[in-house]
C-alpha positions as CSV (number, residue, x, y, z in Angstrom):
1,X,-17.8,-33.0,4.4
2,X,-15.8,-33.5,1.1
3,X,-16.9,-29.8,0.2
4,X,-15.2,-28.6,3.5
5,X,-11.9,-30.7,2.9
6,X,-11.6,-29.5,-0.5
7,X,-12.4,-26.0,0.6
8,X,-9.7,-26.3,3.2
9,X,-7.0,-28.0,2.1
10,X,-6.9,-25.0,-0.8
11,X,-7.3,-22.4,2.1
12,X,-4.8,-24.3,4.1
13,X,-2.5,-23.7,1.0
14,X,-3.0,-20.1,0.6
15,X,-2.3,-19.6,4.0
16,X,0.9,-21.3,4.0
17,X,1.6,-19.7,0.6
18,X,1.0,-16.8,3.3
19,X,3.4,-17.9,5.7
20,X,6.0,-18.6,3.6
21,X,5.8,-14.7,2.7
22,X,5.2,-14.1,6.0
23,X,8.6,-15.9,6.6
24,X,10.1,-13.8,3.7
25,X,9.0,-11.0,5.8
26,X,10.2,-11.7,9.5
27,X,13.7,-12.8,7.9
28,X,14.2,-8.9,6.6
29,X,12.9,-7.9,9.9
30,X,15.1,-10.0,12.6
31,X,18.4,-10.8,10.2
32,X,21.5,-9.7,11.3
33,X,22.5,-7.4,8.7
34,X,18.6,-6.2,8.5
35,X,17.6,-2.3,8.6
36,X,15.0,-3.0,11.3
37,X,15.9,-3.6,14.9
38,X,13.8,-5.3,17.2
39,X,11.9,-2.5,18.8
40,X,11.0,-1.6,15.1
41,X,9.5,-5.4,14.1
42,X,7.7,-5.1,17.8
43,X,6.2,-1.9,17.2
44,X,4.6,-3.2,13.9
45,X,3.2,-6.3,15.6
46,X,1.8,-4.1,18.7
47,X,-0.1,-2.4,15.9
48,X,-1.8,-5.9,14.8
49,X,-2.3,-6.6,18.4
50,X,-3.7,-3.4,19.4
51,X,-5.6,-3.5,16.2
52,X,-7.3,-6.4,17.0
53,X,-8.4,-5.4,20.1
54,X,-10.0,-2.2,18.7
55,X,-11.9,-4.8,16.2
56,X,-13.3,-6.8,18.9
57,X,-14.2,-3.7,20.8
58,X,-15.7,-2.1,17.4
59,X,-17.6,-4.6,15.9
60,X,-20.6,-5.1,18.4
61,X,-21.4,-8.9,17.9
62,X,-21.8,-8.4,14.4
63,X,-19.7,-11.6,13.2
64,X,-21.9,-13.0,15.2
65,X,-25.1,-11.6,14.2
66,X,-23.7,-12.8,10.5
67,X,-22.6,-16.3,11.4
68,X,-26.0,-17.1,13.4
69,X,-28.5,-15.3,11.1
70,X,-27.4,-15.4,7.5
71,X,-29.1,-18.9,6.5
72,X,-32.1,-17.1,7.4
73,X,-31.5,-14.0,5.7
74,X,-30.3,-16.1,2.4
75,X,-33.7,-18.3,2.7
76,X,-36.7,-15.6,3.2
77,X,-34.7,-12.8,0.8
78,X,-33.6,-12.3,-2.9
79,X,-30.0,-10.8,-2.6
80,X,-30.9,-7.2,-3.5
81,X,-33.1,-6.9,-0.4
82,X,-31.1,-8.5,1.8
83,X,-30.2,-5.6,4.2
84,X,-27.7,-7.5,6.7
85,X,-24.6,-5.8,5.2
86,X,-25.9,-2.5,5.5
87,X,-26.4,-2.9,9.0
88,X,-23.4,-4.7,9.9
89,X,-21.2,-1.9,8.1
90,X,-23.1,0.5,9.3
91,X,-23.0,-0.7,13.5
92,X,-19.3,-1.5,12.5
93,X,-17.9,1.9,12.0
94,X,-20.5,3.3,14.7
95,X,-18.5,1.4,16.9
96,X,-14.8,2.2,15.8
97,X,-16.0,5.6,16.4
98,X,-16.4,4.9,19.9
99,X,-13.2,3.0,20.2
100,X,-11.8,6.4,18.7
101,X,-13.4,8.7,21.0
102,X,-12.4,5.9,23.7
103,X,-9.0,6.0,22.5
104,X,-8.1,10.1,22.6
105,X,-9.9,10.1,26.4
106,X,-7.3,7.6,27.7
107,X,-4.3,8.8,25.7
108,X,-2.5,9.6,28.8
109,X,-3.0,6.6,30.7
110,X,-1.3,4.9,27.3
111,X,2.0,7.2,27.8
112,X,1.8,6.6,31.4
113,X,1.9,2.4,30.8
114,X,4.1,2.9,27.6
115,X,6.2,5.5,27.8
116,X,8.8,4.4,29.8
117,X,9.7,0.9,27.9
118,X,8.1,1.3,24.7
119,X,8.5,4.9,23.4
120,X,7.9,4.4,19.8
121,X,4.4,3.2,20.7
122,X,3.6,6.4,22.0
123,X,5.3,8.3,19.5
124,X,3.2,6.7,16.7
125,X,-0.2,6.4,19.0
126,X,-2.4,7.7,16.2
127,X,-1.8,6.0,13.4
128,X,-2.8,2.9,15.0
129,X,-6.2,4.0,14.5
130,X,-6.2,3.3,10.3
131,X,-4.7,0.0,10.8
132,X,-7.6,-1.1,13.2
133,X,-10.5,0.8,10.9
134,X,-9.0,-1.5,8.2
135,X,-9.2,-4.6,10.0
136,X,-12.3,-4.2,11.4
137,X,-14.0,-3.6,8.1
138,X,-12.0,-6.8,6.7
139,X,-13.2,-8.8,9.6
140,X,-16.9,-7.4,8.6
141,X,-16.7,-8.3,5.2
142,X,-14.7,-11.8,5.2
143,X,-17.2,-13.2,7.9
144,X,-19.9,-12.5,5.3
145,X,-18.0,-13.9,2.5
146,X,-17.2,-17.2,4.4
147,X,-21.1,-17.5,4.3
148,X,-21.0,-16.8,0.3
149,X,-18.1,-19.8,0.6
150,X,-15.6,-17.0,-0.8
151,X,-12.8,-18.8,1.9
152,X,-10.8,-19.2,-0.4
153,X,-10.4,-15.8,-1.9
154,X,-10.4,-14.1,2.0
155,X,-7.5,-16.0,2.9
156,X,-5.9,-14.7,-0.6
157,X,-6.9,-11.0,0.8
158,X,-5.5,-12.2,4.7
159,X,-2.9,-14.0,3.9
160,X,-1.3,-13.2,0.5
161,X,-2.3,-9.6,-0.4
162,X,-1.5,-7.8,3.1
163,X,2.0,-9.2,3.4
164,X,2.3,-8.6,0.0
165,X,2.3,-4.6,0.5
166,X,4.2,-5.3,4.1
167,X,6.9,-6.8,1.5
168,X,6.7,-4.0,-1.0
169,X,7.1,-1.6,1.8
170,X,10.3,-3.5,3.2
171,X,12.1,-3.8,-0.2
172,X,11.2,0.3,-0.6
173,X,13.4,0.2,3.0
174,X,16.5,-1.5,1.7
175,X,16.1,-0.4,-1.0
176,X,16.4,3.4,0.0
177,X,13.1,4.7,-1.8
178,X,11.7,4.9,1.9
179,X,14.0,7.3,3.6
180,X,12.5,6.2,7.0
181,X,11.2,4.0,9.2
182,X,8.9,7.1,10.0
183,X,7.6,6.8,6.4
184,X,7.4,3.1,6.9
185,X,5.5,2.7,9.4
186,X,3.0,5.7,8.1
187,X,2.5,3.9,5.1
188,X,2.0,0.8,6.8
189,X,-0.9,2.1,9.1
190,X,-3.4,1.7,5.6
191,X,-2.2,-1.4,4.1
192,X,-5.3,-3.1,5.9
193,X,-7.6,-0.6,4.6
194,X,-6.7,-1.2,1.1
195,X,-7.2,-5.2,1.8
196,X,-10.5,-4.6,3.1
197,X,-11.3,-2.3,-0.1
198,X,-10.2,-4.9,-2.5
199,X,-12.6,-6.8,-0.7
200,X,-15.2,-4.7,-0.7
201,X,-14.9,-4.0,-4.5
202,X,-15.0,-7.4,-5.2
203,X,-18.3,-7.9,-3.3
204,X,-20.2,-4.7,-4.8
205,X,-18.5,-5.6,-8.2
206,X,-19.9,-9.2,-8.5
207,X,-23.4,-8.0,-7.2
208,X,-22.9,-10.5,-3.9
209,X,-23.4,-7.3,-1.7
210,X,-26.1,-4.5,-1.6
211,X,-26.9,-2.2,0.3
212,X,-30.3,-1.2,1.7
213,X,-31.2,0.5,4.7
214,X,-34.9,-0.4,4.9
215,X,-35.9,-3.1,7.8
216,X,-36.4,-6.4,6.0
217,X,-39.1,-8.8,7.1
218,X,-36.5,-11.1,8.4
219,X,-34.6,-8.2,10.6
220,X,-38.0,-7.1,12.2
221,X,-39.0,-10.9,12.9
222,X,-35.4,-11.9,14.9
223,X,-34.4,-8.6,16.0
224,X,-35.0,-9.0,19.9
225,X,-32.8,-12.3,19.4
226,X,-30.4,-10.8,16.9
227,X,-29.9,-7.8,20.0
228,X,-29.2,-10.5,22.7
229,X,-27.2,-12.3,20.2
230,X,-25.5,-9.2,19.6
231,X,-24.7,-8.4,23.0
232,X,-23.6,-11.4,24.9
233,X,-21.6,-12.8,21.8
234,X,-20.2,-9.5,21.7
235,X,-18.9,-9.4,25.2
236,X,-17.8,-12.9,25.1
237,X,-15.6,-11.7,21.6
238,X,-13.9,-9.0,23.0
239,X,-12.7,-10.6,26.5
240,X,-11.3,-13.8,24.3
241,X,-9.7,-11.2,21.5
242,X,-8.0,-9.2,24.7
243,X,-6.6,-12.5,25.9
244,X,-5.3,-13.9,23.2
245,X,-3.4,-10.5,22.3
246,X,-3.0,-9.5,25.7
247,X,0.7,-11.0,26.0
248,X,2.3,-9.1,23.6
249,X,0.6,-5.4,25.2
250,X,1.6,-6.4,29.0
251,X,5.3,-7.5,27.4
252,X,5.5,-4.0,26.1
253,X,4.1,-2.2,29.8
254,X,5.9,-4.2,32.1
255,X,9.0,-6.2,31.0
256,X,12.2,-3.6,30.8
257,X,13.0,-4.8,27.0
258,X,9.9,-3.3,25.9
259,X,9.2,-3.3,22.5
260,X,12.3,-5.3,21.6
261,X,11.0,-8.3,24.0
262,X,7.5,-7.9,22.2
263,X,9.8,-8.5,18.9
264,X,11.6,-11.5,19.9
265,X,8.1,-13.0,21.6
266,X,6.4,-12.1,18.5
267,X,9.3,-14.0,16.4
268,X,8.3,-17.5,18.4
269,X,4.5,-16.3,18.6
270,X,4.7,-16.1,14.3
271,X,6.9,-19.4,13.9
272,X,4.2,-20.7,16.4
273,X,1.5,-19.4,14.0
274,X,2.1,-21.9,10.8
275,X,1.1,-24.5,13.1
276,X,-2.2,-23.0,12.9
277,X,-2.8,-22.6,9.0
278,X,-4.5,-25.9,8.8
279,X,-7.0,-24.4,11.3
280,X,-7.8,-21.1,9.7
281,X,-8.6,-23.3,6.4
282,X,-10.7,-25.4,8.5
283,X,-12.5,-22.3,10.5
284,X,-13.5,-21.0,7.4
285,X,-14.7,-23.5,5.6
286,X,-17.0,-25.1,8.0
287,X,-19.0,-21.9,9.4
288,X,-21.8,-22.0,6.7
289,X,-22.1,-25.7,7.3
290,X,-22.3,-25.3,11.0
291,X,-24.8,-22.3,10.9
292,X,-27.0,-24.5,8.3
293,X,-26.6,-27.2,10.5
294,X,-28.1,-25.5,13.9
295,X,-30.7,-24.6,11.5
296,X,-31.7,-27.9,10.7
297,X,-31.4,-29.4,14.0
298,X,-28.7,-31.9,12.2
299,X,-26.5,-32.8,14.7
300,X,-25.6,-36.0,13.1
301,X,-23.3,-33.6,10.9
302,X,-22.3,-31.2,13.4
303,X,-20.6,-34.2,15.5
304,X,-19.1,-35.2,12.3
305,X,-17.4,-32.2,11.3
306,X,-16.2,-31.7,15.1
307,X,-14.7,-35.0,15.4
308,X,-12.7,-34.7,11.7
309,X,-11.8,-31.4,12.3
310,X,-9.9,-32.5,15.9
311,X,-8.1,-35.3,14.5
312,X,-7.0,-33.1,11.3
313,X,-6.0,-30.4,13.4
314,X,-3.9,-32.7,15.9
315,X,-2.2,-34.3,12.8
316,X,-1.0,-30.9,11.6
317,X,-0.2,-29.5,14.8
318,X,1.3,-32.0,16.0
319,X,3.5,-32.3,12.8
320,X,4.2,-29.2,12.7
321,X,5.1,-28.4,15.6
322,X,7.7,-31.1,16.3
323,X,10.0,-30.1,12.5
324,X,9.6,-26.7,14.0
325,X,11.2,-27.7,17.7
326,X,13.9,-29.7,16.4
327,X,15.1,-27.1,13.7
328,X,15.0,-24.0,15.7
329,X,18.6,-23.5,17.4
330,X,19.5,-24.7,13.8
331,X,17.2,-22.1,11.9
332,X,18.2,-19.0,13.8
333,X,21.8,-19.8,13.0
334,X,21.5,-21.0,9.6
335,X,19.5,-18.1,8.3
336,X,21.6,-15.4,10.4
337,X,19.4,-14.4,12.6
338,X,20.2,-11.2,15.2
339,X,21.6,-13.1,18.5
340,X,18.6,-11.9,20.5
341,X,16.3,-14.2,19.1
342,X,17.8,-17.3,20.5
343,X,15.5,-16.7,23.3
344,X,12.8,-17.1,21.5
345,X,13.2,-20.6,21.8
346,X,11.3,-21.5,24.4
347,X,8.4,-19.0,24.2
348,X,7.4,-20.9,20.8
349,X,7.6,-24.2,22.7
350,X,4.7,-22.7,25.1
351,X,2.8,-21.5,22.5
352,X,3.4,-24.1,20.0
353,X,2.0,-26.4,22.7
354,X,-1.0,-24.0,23.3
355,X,-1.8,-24.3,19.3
356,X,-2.1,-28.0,19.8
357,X,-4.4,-28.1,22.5
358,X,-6.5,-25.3,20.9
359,X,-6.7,-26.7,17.3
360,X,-6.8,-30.6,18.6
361,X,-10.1,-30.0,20.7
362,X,-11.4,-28.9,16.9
363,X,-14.1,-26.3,16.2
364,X,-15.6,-26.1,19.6
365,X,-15.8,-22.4,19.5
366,X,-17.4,-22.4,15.9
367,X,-19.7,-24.9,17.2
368,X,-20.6,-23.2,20.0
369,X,-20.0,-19.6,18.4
370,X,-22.9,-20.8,15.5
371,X,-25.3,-22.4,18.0
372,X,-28.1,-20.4,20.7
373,X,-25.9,-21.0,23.2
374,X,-24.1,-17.6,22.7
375,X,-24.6,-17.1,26.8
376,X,-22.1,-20.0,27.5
377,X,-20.0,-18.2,24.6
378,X,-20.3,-15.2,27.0
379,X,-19.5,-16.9,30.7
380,X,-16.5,-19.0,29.2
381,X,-15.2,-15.5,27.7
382,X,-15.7,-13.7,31.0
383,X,-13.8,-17.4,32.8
384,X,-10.9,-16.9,30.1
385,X,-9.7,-12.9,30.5
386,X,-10.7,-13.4,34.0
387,X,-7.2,-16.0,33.8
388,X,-5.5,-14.3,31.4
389,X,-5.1,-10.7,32.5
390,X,-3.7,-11.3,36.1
391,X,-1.5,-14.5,34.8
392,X,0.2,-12.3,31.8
393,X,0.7,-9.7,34.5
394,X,1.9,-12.0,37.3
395,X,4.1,-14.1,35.0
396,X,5.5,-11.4,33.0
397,X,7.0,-9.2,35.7
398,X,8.3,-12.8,37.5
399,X,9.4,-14.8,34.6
400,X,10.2,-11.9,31.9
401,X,8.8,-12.9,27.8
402,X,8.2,-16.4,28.4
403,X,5.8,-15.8,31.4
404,X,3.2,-15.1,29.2
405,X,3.5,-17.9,26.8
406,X,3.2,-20.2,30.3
407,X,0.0,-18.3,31.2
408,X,-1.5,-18.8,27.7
409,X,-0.4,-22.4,27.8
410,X,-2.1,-23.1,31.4
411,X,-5.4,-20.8,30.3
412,X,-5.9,-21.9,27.2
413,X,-6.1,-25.0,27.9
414,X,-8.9,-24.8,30.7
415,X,-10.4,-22.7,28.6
416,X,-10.9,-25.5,26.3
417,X,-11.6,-27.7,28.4
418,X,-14.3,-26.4,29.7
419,X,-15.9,-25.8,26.2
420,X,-15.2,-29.9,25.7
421,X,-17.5,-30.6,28.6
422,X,-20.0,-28.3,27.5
423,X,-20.6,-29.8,24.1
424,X,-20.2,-33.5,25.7
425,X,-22.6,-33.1,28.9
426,X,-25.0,-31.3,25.9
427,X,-25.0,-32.9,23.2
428,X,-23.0,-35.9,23.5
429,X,-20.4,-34.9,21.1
430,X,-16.5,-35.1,21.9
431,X,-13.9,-35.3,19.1
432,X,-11.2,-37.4,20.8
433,X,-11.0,-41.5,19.5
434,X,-7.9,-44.1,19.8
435,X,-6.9,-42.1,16.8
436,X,-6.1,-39.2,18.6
437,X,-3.5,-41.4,20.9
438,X,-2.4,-42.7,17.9
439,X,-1.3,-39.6,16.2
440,X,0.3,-38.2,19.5
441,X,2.4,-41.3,20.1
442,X,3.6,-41.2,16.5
443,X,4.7,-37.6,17.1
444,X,6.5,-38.3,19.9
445,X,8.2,-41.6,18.5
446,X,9.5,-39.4,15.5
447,X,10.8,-37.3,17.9
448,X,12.7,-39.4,20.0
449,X,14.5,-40.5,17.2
450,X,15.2,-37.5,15.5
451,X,16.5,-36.1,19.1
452,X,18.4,-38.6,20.3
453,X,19.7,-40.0,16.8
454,X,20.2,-36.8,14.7
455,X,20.4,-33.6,17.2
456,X,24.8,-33.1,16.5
457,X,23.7,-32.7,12.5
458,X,24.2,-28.6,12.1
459,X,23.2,-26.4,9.2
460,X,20.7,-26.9,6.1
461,X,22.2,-30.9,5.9
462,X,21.1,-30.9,9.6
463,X,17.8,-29.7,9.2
464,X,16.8,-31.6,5.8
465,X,18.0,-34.8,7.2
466,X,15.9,-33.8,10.6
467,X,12.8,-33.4,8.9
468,X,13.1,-36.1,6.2
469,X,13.3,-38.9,9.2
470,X,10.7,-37.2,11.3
471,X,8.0,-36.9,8.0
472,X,9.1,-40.8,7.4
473,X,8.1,-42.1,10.7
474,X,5.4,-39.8,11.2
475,X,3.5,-39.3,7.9
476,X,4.3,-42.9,7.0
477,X,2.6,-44.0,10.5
478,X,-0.4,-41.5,10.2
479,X,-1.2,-43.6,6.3
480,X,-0.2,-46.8,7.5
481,X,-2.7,-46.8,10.7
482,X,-5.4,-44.9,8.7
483,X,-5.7,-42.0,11.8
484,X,-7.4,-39.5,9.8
485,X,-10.6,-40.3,6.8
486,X,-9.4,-36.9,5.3
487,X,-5.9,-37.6,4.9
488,X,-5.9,-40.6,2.9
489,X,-8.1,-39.0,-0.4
490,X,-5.8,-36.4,-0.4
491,X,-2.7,-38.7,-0.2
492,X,-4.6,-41.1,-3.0
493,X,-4.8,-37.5,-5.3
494,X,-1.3,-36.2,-4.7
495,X,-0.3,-39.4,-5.7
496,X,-3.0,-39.9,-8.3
497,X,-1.3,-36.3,-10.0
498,X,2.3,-37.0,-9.6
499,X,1.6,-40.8,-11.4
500,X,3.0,-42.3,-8.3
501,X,1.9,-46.0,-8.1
502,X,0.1,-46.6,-11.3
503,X,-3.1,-46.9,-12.3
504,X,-4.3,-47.7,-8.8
505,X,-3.4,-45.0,-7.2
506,X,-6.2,-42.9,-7.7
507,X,-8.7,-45.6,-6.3
């Protein structure tokens, strides 16, 4: 387990290394005196959405074939006959293909949903295409590099390098070297494509990937599985990838602020996000164990890294989530937001909410996701859009943005639930302890006192002295009542390399 803490609390730190750019990035987008109005920040995160989409779509289970098989592949093959690559790469863009060919036959259904609040969309149809052929082959090749326990470098690539060029591109804007946001956003349609390349070079360039297109032994023993794996996985993929991006599309079809709603949702929805960086470290770093673990029948260690990854992920979320809520009337004055994104406000409380129930049931869907009990992946998937889709739509075209965020929020969370009593009627396992109350209370307590006490305190002296009492009471409490086995070696190093506490400290 101390191999998967150290992995993710470095990932966790290049992801919010991430989000701080990514921060630098939404400010020039939404502040007042920016060159981008909303409808242009919404149109570039309809491309991600969209994007993603296309991936799950184009991809054909093959995450999943990688996550499942790759111990297997890794045991029974030296590296330069290991063909796995070659057919996931190859299946990959076999099935973006289709999601092109799929794309030009319903073109005009697209302008007929679009077209009348979300124009731009339309306009710049095509050159959504590139950004999703980038992602896809990222998604390809980081699932395979988590399994080389690369995590951290992919979250670099994710979460460093691509908002890297969005921020290049930007500064080109205010600059005046971009004469455009028709240039812009032309430009931006490959700066996925050059991430996954990078990647790709660095794979092919340290010999970690090769390419052969001759059946191994190991491919013609598991192929009947790997197809079912394939298949169901695959299905269950895409219906969960369409719901979780599925807010931001019907915002765009149905809700008369168009692409301008999708930008202020998508402000709360990214705010909401850096709740979640702990878990993307976590994700990452625990899919080779998990796989290795199914393989060995260990479920001694499987329960053990779903129980520590709950009560991590509830810490964080929790955490999080609350210095977010009380600064955020405070935030989008201090930092000069446009007006319109006041009403974000409550969309991120929705979805900061859904982050907690999502990351503090831990890595049920890795766990489940690793496992031979892709079929269940399936049926929950089919459960989940079969929510989603007609409470987006319903809530969206009663309640405006934040209907969606409510759907999510009520979804999500059966969704989850259900996958807790799956694992727990299986196997036993459940991730919840006194601890868990424990942490939730201290959150709340923090809060209380920070609302009631500290809520008239305006601008930065406001929000510093916010956040300073809340991470006293809360961060003090979470140490002082031992809540998390992770969270005090890493408090015993910080403290170990700032010389805090003498020469016990790092005991």
């Amino acid at each position: 387990m101390s191999s998967i803490r150290r992995q993710s609390i470095i990932s966790s730190t290049i992801v919010y290394s991430g989000f701080a750019l990514g921060f630098l990035n939404t400010y020039l987008f939404t502040r007042n005196a920016g060159g981008f109005t909303a409808a242009q920040y919404g149109l570039t995160v309809i491309f991600m959405s969209i994007a993603s989409i296309m991936f799950s779509v184009a991809n054909l289970g093959m995450q999943a074939y990688i996550y499942k098989f790759y111990p297997y592949y890794d045991d029974h093959l030296p590296p330069e006959k290991n063909d796995m690559m070659s057919w996931v790469l190859l299946i990959g863009s076999a099935g973006f293909m289709l999601v092109v060919v799929a794309g030009l036959i319903f073109k005009n259904l697209v302008i007929r949903k679009f077209g009348a609040n979300s124009g731009e969309l339309v306009h710049y149809y095509y050159w959504i295409f590139p950004f999703g052929f980038g992602l896809t082959l990222y998604s390809l090749l980081e699932s395979f590099a988590w399994q080389l326990k690369l995590s951290v470098l992919t979250n670099y690539l994710r979460e460093i390098q691509y908002r890297l060029c969005t921020l290049i591109l930007i500064a080109l804007m205010y600059a005046g070297l971009l004469k455009s946001f028709d240039l812009f956003i032309k430009i931006y349609s490959f700066t996925y494509l050059l991430t996954a390349l990078t990647l790709l070079l660095y794979l092919v360039g340290t010999r970690r990937l090769h390419f052969t297109f001759s059946p191994s032994k190991v491919t013609k023993r598991f192929l009947p599985k790997i197809r079912s794996l394939a298949l169901l996985v695959w299905s269950g993929g895409m219906v969960y990838n369409i719901s979780f991006f599925f807010a931001q599309i019907v915002i765009a079809a149905v809700v008369p602020g168009g692409l301008t709603d999708v930008g202020i949702f998508t402000l709360a929805q990214y705010i909401a996000s850096i709740i979640q960086a702990p878990q993307r470290g976590i994700i990452s770093a625990s899919i080779a164990p998990l796989s290795k673990a199914w393989k060995d029948k260990d479920y001694a260690k499987i329960n053990r890294i779903y129980h520590r990854s709950s009560i991590n992920q509830l810490i964080f979320s929790v955490g999080i989530f609350i210095l977010i809520w009380i600064n955020f009337t405070d935030g989008v004055i201090t930092f000069h937001l446009k007006p319109d994104y006041f009403a974000a406000r409550y969309i991120f409380l929705f979805i900061g909410l859904t982050r907690i129930v999502d990351m503090g049931t831990g890595v049920n869907t890795q766990i489940i996701g690793t496992s031979t009990f892709w079929r269940f992946d399936f049926l929950t998937g089919i459960i989940l859009i079969a929510l989603t889709l007609p409470f987006n739509y319903l809530l969206a075209k009663r309640m405006g943005m934040v209907g969606p965020a409510i759907a999510d929020l009520i979804t999500f969370t059966i969704y989850n639930g259900i996958r807790y009593l799956f694992l727990y009627r299986k196997f036993g396992m459940q991730p919840f302890t006194v601890r868990t109350l424990y942490a939730l209370l201290l959150g709340l307590g923090g809060y209380a006192v920070c609302h009631f006490w500290l809520l008239d305190l305006h601008g930065y002296a406001g929000m510093i002295l916010r956040s300073a009492v809340f991470i006293a009471i809360y961060a003090g409490g979470i140490l002082a009542l031992r809540v998390s086995e992770d969270v005090l070696p890493v408090w015993r190093t910080i403290r170990k390399r700032l010389g805090i506490g003498g020469p016990q400290a790092g005991r």
